[in-house]
C-alpha positions in Angstrom: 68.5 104.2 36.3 71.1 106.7 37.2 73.3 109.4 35.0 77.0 109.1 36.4 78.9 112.1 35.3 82.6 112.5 34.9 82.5 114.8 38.2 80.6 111.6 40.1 83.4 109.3 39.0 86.5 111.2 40.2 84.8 111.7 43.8 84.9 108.0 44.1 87.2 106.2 41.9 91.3 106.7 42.7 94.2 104.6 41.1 94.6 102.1 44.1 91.5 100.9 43.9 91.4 100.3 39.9 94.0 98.1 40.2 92.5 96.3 43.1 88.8 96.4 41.0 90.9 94.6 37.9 92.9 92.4 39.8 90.0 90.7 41.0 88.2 90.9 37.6 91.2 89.2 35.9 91.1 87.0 38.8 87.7 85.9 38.1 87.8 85.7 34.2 90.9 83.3 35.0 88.4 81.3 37.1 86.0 81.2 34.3 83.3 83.1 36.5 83.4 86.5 33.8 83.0 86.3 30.0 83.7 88.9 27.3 82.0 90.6 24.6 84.9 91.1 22.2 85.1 95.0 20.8 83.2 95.3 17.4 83.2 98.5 15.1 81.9 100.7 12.2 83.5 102.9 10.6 82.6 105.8 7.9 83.7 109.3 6.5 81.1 112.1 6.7 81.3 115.5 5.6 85.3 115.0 5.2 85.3 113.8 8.7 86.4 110.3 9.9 83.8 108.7 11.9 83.6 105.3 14.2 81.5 103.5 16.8 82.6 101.0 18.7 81.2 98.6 21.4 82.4 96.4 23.5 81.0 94.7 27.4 81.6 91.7 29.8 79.4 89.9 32.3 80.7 89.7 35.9 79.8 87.4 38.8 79.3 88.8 42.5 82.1 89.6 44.0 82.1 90.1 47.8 79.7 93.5 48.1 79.7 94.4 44.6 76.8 92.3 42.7 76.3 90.4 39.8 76.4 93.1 36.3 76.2 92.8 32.4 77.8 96.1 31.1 78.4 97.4 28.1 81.3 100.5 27.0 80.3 102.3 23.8 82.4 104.9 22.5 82.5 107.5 19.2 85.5 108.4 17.6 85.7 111.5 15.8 88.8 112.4 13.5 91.0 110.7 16.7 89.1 112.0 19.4 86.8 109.7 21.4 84.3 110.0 23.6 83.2 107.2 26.2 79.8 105.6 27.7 79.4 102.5 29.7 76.0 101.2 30.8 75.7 98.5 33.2 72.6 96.3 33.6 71.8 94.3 36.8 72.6 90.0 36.8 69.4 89.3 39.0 66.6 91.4 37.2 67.9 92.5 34.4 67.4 96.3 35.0 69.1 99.0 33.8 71.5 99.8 36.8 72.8 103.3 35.4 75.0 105.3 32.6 78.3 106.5 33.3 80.7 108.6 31.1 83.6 107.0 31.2 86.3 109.0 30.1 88.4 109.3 32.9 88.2 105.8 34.2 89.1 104.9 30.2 92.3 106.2 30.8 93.0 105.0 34.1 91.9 101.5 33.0 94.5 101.2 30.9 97.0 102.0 33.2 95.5 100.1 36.0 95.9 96.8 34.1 99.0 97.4 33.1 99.8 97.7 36.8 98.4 94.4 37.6 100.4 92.7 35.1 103.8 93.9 36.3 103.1 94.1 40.1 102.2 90.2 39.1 105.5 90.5 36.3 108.1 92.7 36.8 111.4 91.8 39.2 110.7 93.6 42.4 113.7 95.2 42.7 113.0 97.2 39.1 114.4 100.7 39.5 114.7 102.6 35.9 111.2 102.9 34.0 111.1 104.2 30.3 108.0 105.9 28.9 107.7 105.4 25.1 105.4 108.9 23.7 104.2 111.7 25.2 100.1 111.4 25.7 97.5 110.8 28.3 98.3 106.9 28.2 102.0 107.5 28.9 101.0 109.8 31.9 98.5 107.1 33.5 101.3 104.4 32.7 104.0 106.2 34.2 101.8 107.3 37.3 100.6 103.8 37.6 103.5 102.1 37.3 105.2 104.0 40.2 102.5 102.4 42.4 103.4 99.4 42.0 107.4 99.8 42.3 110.3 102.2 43.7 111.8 103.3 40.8 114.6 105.2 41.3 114.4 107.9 37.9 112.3 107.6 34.7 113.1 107.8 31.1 110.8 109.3 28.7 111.2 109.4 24.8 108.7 110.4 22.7 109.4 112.3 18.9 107.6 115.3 20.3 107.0 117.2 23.5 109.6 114.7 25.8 111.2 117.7 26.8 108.2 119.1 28.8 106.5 116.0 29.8 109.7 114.7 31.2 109.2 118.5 34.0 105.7 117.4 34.4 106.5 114.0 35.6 109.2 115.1 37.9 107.3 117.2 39.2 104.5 114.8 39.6 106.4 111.7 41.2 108.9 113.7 42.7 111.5 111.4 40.5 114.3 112.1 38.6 112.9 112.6 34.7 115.0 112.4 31.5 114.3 112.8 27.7 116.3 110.4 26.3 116.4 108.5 22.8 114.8 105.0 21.8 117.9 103.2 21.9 118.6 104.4 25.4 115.0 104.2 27.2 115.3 100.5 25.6 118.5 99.4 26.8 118.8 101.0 30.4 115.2 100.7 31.9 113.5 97.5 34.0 110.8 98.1 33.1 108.9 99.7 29.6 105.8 101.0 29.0 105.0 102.2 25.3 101.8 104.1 24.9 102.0 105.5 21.0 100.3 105.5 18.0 103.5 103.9 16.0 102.6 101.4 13.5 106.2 100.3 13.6 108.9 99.0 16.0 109.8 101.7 18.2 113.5 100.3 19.3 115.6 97.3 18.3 114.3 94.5 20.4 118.5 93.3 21.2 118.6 96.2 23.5 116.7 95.2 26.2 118.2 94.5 29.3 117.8 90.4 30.4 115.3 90.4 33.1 112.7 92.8 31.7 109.5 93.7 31.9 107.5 95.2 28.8 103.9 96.7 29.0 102.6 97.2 25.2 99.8 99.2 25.4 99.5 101.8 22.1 98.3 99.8 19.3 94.3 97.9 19.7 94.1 96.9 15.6 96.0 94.9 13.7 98.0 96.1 11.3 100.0 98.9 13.8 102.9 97.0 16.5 105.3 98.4 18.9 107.5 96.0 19.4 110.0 93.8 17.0 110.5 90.1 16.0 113.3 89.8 18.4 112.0 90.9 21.5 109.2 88.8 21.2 111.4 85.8 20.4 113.3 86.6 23.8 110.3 87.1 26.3 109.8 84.4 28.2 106.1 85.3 28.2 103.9 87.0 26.5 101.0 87.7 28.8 97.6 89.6 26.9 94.5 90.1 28.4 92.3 87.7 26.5 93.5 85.3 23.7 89.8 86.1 21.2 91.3 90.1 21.7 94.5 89.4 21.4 93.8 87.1 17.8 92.0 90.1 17.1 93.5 93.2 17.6 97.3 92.4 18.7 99.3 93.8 15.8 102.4 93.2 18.0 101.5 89.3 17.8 99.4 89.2 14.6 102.6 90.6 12.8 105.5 88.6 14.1 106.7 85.9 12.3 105.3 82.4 12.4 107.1 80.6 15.1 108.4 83.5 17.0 106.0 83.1 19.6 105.9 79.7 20.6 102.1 78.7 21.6 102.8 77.9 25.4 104.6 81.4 26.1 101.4 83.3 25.5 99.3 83.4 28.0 96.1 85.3 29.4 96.5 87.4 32.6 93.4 85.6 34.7 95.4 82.5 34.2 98.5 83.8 35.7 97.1 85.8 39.0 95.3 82.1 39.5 98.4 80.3 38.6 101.8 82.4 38.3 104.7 80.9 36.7 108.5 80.7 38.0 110.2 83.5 36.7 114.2 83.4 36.2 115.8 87.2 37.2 117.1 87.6 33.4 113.9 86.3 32.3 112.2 89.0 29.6 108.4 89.0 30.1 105.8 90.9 27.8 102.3 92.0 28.7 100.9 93.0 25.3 97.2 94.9 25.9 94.4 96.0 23.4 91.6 96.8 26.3 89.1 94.5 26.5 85.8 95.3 28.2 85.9 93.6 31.4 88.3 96.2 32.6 85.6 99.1 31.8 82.6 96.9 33.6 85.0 96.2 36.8 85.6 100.0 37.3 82.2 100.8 36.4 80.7 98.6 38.7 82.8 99.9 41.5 81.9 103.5 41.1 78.3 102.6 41.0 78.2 100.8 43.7 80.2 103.3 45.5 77.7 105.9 44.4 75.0 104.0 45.9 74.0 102.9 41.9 73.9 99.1 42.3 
């Protein structure tokens, strides 16, 4: 069995192929061929210290040269700040394949999904982004995000640092950056990404444009949401990852009021690479993520095969 190290994993992995990696692993869990291990946790205080441990896996078929795996992602979290594993376990023996901190590919995962939903999603023609918060998540989203389409300038709000995050970003996609308020960000941009730790709506659902595209990504318990009652009434669909995560973990759905999302508007992202739904131009579409662990066992497979691991 082989120790990947954070080092190993940026020689090999890059954000192209993460998306390509989950494409096909939503592709496949749409077909049925993947199944999920839904994230579990324990949590305790020590020594005035808030501790958890989390876990969370998948199973994935073969896929072309990358084989058959059984992974599993385990992570601490200490007073916020989290540290990642994923081990991954070979379909045809059994073995232990190799161990891989997982760190970096956590936060391009993320980011990577999200870019599958709204190169499947978003009009192609979308040219103003908005970044809601300031973090590594908004970073990956925004750098992500410009993969998949030309926008034209960005919008960044966040209640602290936009300032300086909005410089780094223009400097790092050579796009035009602006701090901007909520209400702004919400009503001028095509497409939204909001990567905080709000446990509230961030902006007045009304305000967004017809015809956009929303990418939810800050909140994975239930009780914290992102997004309002009315936006959610106005998507046209609401896309998630996996309905068992999304029952468990989605405070943006968990919280909305009965009715507001009609059963046959929410719908897993497999499903729709396999079978993609007409989309009107001033049709608002959500993709609402928690991170579920076939996007950690996709990437991890990839790197260890690449690394000569599997």
């Amino acid at each position: 069995m082989r120790l990947i190290t954070e080092a190993d994993v940026a020689t090999v992995l890059d954000p192209d192929s993460a998306v390509a990696a989950l494409r096909a692993a939503f592709a496949q869990h749409g077909r049925g061929q993947a199944q999920v291990l839904a994230r579990h946790r324990a949590t305790t205080s020590l020594d005035g210290a808030s501790l958890a441990i989390s876990a969370m896996g998948a199973i994935l078929d073969a896929d072309g040269a990358l084989p058959a795996v059984l992974g599993t992602k385990v992570y601490s979290a200490r007073n916020g700040k989290y540290n990642f594993l994923v081990s991954l376990f070979s379909a045809d023996t059994g073995a232990a394949l190799a161990t891989l901190e997982a760190n970096e590919f956590t936060r391009l995962r993320t980011a990577a999904a999200s870019a599958v939903a709204a190169d499947l999603l978003a009009l192609p023609d979308a040219k103003t982004l908005a970044v809601f918060g300031a973090g590594i998540q908004a970073r990956a989203h925004a750098e992500a995000l410009s993969r998949v389409r030309r926008f034209e300038r960005v919008l960044v709000c966040a209640r602290s640092g936009a300032e300086a995050f909005a410089a780094e970003l223009a400097a790092a996609l050579a796009l035009p950056v602006a701090a901007v308020d909520a209400a702004t960000a919400a009503a001028q941009a095509d497409v939204i990404a909001t990567a905080t730790r709000s446990a509230t709506p961030l902006f007045n659902g009304e305000l967004v444009k017809p015809g956009a595209f929303v990418a939810a990504v800050g909140s994975s318990t239930k009780a914290a949401r992102e997004l309002d009652d009315v936006l959610l009434a106005r998507a046209a669909l609401v896309a998630v990852e996996w309905h068992e995560a999304a029952r468990q973990e989605a405070g943006d759905i968990l919280l909305a009021a009965p009715g507001v999302i009609a059963p046959e508007r929410l719908v897993e992202l497999g499903e729709l690479l396999l079978r993609p739904r007409p989309r009107a131009p001033q049709d608002i579409v959500v993709y609402k993520s928690v991170g579920i662990g076939l996007e950690d066992v996709a990437l991890a497979r990839l790197v260890a095969h690449r690394l000569g691991a599997c």
